[in-house]
C-alpha positions as CSV (number, residue, x, y, z in Angstrom):
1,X,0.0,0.0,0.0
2,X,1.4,3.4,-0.7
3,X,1.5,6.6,1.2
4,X,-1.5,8.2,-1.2
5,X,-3.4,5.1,-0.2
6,X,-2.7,4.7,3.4
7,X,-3.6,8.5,3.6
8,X,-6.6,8.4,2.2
9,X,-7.3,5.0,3.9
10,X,-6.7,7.0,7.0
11,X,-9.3,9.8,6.7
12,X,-12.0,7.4,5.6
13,X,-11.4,5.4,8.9
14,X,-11.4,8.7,10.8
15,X,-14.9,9.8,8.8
16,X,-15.9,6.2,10.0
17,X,-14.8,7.2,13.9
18,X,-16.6,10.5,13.5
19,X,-19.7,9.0,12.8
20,X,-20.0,6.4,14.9
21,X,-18.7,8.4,17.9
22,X,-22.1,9.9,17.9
23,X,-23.8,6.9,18.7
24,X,-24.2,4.8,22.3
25,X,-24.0,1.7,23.0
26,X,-21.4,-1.4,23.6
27,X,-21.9,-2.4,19.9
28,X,-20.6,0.7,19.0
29,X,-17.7,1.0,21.5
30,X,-16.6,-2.1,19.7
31,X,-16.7,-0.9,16.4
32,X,-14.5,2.2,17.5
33,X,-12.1,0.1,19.5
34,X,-11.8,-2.2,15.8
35,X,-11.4,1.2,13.9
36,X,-8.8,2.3,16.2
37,X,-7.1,-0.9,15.6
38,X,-7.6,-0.6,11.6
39,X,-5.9,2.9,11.9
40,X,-2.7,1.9,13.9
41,X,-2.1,-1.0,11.8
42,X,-2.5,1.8,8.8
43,X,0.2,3.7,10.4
44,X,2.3,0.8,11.2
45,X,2.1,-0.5,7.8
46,X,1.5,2.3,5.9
47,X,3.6,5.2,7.4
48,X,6.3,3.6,9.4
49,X,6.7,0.7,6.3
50,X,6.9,-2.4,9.2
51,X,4.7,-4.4,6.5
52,X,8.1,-4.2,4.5
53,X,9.5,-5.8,7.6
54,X,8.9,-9.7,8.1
55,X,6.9,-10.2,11.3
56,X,7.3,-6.6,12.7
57,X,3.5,-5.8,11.8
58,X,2.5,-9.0,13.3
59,X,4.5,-8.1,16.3
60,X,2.8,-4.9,16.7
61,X,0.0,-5.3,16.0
62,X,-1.3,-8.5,17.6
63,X,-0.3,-7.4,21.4
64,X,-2.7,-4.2,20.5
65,X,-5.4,-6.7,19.1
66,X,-5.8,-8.7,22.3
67,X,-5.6,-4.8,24.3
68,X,-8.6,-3.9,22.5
69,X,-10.1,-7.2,22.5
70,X,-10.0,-7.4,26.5
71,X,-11.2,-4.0,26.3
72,X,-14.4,-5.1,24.4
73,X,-15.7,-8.2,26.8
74,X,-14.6,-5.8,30.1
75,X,-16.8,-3.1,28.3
76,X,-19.7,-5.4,26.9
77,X,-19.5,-7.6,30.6
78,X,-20.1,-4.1,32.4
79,X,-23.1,-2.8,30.1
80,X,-25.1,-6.4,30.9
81,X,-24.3,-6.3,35.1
């Protein structure tokens, strides 16, 4: 993916976080938390070229994954108690 693309990648994911960020509910938290997700791995790949880099974007990325997974049950646990 080139910059051009990974740009304008970028400010359709943040269109995306501006829309749903007017919404509530844990449905939506979870799509932010995967749109957050989408963008870093954007800016890993994209920006700071670790797709280039065998296993760096894995390594990067996956740790965050599992971050914002947790995140997700914690949040959609608390909504239901």
């Amino acid at each position: 993916m080139g910059l051009a693309q990974s740009w304008g990648l970028l400010i359709a994911l943040t269109l995306a976080t501006t829309g749903l960020a007017s919404l509530d509910g844990s449905l939506v938290a979870t799509g932010l938390l995967a749109l957050a997700w989408l963008k870093a791995r954007t800016i890993l790949g994209g920006f700071l070229h670790l797709s280039a880099a065998p296993g760096w974007l894995t390594a990067f990325t996956l740790p965050l994954a599992l971050w914002l997974t947790a995140i997700a049950v914690l949040l959609g646990v608390s909504w239901r108690g």
